[in-house]
VEXBA-429996 format. One record per atom (N, C-alpha, C): residue number from 1; residue in three letters; x, y, z. Coordinates in pm, whole numbers, plus 50000, padded with zeros to 5 digits. Layout:
N
+-----+-----+-------+-------+-------+
!   n ! res !  east ! north !    up !
+-----+-----+-------+-------+-------+
! NUM ! ALA !     X !     Y !     Z !
...
+-----+-----+-------+-------+-------+
% end
This chain:
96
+-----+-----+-------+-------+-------+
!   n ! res !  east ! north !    up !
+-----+-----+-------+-------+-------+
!   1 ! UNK ! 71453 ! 53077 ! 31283 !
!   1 ! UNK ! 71496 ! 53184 ! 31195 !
!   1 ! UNK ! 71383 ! 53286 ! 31180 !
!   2 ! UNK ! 71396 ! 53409 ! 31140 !
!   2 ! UNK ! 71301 ! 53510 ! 31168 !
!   2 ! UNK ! 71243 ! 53521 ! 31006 !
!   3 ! UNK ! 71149 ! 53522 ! 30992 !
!   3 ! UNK ! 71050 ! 53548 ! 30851 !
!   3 ! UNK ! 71027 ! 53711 ! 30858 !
!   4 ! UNK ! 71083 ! 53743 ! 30779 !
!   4 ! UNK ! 71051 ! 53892 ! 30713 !
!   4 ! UNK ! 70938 ! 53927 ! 30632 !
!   5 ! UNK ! 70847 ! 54026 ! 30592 !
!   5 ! UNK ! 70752 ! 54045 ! 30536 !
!   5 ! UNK ! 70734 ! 54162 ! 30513 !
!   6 ! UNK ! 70685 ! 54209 ! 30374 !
!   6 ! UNK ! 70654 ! 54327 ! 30340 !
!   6 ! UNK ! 70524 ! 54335 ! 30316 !
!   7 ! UNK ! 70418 ! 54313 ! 30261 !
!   7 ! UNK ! 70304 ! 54358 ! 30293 !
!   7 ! UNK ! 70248 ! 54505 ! 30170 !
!   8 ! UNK ! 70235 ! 54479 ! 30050 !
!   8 ! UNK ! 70158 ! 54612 ! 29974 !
!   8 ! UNK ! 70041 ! 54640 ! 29970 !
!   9 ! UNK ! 69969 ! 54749 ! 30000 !
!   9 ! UNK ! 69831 ! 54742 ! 29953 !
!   9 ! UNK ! 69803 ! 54890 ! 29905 !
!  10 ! UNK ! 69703 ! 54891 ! 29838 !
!  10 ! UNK ! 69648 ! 55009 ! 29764 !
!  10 ! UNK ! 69500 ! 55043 ! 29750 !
!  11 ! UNK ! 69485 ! 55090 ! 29837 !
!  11 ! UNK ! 69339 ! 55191 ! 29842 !
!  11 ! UNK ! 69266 ! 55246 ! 29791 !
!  12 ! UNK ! 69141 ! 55272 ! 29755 !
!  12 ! UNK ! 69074 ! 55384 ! 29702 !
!  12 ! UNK ! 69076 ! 55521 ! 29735 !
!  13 ! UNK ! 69133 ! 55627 ! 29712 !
!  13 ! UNK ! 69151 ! 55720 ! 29770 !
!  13 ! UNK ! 69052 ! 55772 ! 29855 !
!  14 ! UNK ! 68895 ! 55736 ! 29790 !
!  14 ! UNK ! 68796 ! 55788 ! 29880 !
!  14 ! UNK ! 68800 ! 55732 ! 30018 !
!  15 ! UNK ! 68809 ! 55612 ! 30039 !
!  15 ! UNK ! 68837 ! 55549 ! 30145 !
!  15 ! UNK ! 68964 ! 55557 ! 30249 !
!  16 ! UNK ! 69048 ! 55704 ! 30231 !
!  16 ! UNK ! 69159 ! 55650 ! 30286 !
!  16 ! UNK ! 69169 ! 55637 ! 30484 !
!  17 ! UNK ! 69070 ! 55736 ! 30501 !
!  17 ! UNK ! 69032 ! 55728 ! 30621 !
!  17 ! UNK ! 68992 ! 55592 ! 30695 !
!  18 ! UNK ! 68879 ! 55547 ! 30636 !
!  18 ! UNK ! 68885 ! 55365 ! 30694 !
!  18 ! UNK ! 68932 ! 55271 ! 30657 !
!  19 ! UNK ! 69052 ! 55290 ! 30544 !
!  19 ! UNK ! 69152 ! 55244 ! 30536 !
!  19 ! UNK ! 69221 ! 55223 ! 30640 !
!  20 ! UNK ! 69312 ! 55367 ! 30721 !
!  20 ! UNK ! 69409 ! 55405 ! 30825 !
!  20 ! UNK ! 69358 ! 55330 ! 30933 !
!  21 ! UNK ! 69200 ! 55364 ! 30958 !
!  21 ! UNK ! 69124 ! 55329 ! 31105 !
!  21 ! UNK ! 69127 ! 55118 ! 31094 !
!  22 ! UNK ! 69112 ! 55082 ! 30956 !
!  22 ! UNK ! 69124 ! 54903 ! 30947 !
!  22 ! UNK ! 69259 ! 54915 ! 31019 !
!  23 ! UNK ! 69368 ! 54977 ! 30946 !
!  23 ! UNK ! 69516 ! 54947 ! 30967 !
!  23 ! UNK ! 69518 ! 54986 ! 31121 !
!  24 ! UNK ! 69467 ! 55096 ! 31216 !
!  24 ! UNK ! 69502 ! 55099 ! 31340 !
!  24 ! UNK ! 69483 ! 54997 ! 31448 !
!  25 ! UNK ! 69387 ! 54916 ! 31388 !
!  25 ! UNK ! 69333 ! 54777 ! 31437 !
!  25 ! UNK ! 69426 ! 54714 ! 31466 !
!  26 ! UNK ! 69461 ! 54650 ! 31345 !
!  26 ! UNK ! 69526 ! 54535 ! 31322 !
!  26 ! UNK ! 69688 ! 54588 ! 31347 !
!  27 ! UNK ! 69738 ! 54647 ! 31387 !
!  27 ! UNK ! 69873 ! 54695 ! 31434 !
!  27 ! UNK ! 69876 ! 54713 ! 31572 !
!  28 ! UNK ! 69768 ! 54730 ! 31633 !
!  28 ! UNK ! 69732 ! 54736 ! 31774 !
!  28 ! UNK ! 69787 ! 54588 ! 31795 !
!  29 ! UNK ! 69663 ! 54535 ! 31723 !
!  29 ! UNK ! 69615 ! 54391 ! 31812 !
!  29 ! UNK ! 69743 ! 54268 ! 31781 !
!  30 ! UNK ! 69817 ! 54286 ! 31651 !
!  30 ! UNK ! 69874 ! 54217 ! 31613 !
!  30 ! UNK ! 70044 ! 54251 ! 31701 !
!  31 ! UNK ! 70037 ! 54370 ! 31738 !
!  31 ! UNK ! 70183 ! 54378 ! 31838 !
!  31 ! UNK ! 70181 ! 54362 ! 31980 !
!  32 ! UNK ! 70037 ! 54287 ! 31970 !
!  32 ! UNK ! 70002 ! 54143 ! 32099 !
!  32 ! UNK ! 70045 ! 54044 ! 32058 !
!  33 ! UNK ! 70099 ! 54007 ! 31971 !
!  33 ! UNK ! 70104 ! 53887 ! 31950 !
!  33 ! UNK ! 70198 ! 53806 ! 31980 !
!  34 ! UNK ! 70199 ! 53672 ! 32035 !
!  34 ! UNK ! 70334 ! 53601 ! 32050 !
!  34 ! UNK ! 70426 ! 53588 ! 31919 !
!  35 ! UNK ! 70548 ! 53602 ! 31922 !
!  35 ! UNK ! 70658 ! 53621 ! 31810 !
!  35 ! UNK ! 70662 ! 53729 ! 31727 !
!  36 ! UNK ! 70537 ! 53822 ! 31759 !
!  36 ! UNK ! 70579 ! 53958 ! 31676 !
!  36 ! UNK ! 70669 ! 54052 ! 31716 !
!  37 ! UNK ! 70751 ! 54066 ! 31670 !
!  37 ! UNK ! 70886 ! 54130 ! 31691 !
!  37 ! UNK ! 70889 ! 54274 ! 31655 !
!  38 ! UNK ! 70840 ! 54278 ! 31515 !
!  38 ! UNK ! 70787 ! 54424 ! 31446 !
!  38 ! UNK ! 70630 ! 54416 ! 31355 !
!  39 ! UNK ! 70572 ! 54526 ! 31391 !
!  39 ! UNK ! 70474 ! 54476 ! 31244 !
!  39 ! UNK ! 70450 ! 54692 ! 31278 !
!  40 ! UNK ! 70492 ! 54728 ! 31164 !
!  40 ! UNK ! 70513 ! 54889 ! 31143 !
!  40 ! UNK ! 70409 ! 54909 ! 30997 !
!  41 ! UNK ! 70335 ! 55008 ! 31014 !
!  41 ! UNK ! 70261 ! 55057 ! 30871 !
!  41 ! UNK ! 70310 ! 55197 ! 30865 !
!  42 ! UNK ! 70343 ! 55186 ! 30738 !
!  42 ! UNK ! 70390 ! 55283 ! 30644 !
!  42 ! UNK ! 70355 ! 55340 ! 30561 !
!  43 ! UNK ! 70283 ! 55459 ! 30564 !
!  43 ! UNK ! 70247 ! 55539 ! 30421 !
!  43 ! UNK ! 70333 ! 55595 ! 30291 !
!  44 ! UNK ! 70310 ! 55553 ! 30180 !
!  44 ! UNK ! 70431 ! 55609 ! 30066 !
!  44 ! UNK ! 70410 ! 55717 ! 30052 !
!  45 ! UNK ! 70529 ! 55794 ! 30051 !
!  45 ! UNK ! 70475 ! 55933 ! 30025 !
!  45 ! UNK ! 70481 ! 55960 ! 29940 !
!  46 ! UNK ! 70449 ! 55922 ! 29779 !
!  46 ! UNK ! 70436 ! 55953 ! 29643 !
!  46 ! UNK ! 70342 ! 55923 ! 29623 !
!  47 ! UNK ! 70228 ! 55818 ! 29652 !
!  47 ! UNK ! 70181 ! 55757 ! 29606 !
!  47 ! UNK ! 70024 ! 55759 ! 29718 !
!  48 ! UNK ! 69960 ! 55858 ! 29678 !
!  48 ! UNK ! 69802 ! 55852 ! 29777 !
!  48 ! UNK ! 69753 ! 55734 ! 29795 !
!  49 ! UNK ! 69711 ! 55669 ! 29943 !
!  49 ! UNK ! 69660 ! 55519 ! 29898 !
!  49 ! UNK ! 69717 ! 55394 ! 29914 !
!  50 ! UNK ! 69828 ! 55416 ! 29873 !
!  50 ! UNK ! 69993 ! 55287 ! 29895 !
!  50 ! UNK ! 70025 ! 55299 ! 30040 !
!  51 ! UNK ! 70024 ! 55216 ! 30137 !
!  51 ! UNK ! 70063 ! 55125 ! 30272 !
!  51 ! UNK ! 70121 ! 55034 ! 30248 !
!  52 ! UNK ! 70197 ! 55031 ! 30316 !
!  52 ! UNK ! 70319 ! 54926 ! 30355 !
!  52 ! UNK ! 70338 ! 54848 ! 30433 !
!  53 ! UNK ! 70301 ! 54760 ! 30488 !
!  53 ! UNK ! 70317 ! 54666 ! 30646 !
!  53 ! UNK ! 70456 ! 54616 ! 30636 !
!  54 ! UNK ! 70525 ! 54653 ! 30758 !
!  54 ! UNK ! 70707 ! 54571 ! 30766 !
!  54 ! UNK ! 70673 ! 54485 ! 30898 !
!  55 ! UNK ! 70640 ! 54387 ! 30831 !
!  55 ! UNK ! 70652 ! 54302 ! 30948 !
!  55 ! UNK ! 70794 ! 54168 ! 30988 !
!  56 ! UNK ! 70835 ! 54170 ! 31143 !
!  56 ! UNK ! 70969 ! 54085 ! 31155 !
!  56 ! UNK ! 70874 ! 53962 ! 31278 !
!  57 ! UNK ! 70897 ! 53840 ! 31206 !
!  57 ! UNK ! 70832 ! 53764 ! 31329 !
!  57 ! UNK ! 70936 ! 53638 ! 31394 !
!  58 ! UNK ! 70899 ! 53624 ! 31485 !
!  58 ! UNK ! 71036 ! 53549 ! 31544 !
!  58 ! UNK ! 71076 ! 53388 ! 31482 !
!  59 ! UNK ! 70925 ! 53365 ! 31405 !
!  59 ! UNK ! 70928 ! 53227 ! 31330 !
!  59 ! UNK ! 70855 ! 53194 ! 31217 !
!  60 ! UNK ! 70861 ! 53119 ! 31153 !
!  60 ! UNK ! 70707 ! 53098 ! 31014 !
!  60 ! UNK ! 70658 ! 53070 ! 31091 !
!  61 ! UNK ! 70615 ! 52996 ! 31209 !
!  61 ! UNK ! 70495 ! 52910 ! 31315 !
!  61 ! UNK ! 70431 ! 53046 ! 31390 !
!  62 ! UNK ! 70499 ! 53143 ! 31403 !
!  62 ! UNK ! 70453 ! 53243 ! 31489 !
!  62 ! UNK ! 70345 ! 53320 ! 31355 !
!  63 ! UNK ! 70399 ! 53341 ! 31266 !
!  63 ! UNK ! 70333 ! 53391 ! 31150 !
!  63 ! UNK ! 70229 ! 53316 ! 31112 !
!  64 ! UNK ! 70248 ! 53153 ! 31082 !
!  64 ! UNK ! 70114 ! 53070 ! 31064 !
!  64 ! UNK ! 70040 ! 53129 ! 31173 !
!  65 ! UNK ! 70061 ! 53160 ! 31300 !
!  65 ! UNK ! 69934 ! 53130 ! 31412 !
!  65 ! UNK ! 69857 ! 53292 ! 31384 !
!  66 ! UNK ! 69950 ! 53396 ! 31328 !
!  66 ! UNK ! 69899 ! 53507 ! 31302 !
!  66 ! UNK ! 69768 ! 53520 ! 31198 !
!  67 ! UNK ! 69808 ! 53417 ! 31101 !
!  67 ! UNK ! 69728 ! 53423 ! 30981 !
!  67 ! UNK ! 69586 ! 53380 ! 31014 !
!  68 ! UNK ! 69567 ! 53290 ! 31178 !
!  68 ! UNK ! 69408 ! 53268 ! 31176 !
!  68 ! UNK ! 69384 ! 53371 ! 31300 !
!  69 ! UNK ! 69403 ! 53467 ! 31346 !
!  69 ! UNK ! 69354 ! 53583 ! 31437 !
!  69 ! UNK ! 69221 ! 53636 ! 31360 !
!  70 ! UNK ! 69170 ! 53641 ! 31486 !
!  70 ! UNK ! 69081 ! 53698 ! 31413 !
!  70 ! UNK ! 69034 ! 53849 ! 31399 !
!  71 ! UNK ! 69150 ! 53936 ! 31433 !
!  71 ! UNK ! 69182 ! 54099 ! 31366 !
!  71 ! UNK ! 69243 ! 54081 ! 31247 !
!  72 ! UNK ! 69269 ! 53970 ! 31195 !
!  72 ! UNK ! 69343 ! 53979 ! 31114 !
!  72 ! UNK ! 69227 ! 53907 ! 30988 !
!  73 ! UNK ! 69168 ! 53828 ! 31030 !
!  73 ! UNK ! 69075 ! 53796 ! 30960 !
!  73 ! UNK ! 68944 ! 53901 ! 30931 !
!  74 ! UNK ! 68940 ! 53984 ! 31024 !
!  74 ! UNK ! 68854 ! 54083 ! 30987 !
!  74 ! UNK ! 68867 ! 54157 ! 30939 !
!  75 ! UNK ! 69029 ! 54210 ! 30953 !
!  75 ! UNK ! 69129 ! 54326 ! 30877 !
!  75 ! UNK ! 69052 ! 54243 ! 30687 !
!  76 ! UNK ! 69096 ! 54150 ! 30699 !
!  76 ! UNK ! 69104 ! 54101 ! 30509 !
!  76 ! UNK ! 68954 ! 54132 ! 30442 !
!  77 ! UNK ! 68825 ! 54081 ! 30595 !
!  77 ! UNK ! 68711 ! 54096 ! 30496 !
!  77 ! UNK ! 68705 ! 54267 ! 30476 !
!  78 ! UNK ! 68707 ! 54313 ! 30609 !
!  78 ! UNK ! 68667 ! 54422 ! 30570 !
!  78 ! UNK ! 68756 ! 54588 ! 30454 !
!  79 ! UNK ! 68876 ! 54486 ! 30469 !
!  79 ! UNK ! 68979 ! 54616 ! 30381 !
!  79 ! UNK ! 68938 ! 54572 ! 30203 !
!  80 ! UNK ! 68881 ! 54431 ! 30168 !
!  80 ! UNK ! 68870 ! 54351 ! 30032 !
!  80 ! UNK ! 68763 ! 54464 ! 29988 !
!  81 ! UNK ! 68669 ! 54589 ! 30008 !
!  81 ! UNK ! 68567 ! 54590 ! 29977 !
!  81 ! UNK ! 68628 ! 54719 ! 29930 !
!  82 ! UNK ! 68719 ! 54768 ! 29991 !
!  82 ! UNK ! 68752 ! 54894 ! 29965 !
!  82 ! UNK ! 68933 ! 54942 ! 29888 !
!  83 ! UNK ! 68956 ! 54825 ! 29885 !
!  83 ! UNK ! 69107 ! 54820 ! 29812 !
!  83 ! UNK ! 69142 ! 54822 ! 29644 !
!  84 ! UNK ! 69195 ! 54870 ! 29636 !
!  84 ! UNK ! 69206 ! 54876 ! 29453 !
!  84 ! UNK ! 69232 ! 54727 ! 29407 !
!  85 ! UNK ! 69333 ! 54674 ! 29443 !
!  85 ! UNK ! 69379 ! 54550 ! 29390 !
!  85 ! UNK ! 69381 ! 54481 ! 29497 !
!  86 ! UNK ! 69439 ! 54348 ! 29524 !
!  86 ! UNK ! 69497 ! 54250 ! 29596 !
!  86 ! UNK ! 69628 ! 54277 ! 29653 !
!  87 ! UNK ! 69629 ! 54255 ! 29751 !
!  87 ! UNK ! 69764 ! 54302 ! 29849 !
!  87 ! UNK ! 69840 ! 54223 ! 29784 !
!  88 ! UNK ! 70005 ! 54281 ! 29793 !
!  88 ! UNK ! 70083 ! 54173 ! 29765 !
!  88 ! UNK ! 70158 ! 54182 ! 29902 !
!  89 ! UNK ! 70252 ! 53991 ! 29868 !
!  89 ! UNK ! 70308 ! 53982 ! 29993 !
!  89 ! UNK ! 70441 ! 53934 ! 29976 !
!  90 ! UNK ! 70534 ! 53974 ! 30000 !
!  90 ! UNK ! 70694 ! 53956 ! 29984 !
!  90 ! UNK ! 70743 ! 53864 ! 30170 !
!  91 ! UNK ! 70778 ! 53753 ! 30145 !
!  91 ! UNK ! 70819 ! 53673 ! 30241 !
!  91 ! UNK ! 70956 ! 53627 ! 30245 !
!  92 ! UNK ! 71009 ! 53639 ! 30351 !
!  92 ! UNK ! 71204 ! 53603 ! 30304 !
!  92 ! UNK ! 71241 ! 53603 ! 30453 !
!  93 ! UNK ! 71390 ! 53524 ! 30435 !
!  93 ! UNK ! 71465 ! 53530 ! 30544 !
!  93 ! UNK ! 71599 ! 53639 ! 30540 !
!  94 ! UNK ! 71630 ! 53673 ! 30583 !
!  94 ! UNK ! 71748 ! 53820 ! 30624 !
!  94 ! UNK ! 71864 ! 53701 ! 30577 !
!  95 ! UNK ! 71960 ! 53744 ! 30479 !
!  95 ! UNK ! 72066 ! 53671 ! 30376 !
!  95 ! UNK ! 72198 ! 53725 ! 30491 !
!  96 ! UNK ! 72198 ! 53881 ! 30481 !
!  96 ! UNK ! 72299 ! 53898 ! 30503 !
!  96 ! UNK ! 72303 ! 54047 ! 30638 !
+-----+-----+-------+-------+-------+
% end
C-alpha cells in the first residue's frame, strides 16, 4: 500500500536562500530513490518561509529505508539550525 506524506516546515526568513539550496538537495537525491514515486517541494504562497514536501512512496519499507540516507540525514542536521520550529509530519494511506 502506498504511504502518503506531507511534510511542514518553517524557516527563518533570513535564511530562505539555504533553506531552498538544503531543499534542492534532498529532492534531487531522494527522487533516486527506490519506491519514491513522488517527493515535490512546495512553497506557500501566503506565508514567507512555509515549504511543503508531498511525498507518495510505494511502501512504509521504502520510506523506512529513506529515513537512514544520508541526504536526508544531512538535510535534518543542517536545516535544525536554521528553522523556526520542528517540522511537522502528516503520514496516511489514500481512503478513497
Amino acid at each position: 500500500m502506498n504511504l502518503h506524506i506531507i511534510a511542514l516546515f518553517k524557516f527563518n526568513e533570513n535564511y530562505l536562500m539555504e533553506a531552498v539550496e538544503l531543499f534542492q538537495n534532498l529532492v534531487k537525491e531522494t527522487r533516486k530513490e527506490a519506491g519514491c514515486l513522488q517527493y515535490d517541494l512546495i512553497e506557500d504562497k501566503d506565508n514567507k518561509g512555509t515549504f511543503f514536501l508531498i511525498e507518495l512512496w510505494e511502501s512504509v519499507e521504502h520510506h523506512n529505508s529513506h529515513n537512514g540516507q544520508d541526504h536526508l540525514l544531512d538535510f535534518r542536521k543542517d536545516a535544525s539550525r536554521i528553522m523556526e520550529s520542528s517540522a511537522q509530519v502528516y503520514k496516511g494511506f489514500k481512503i478513497y
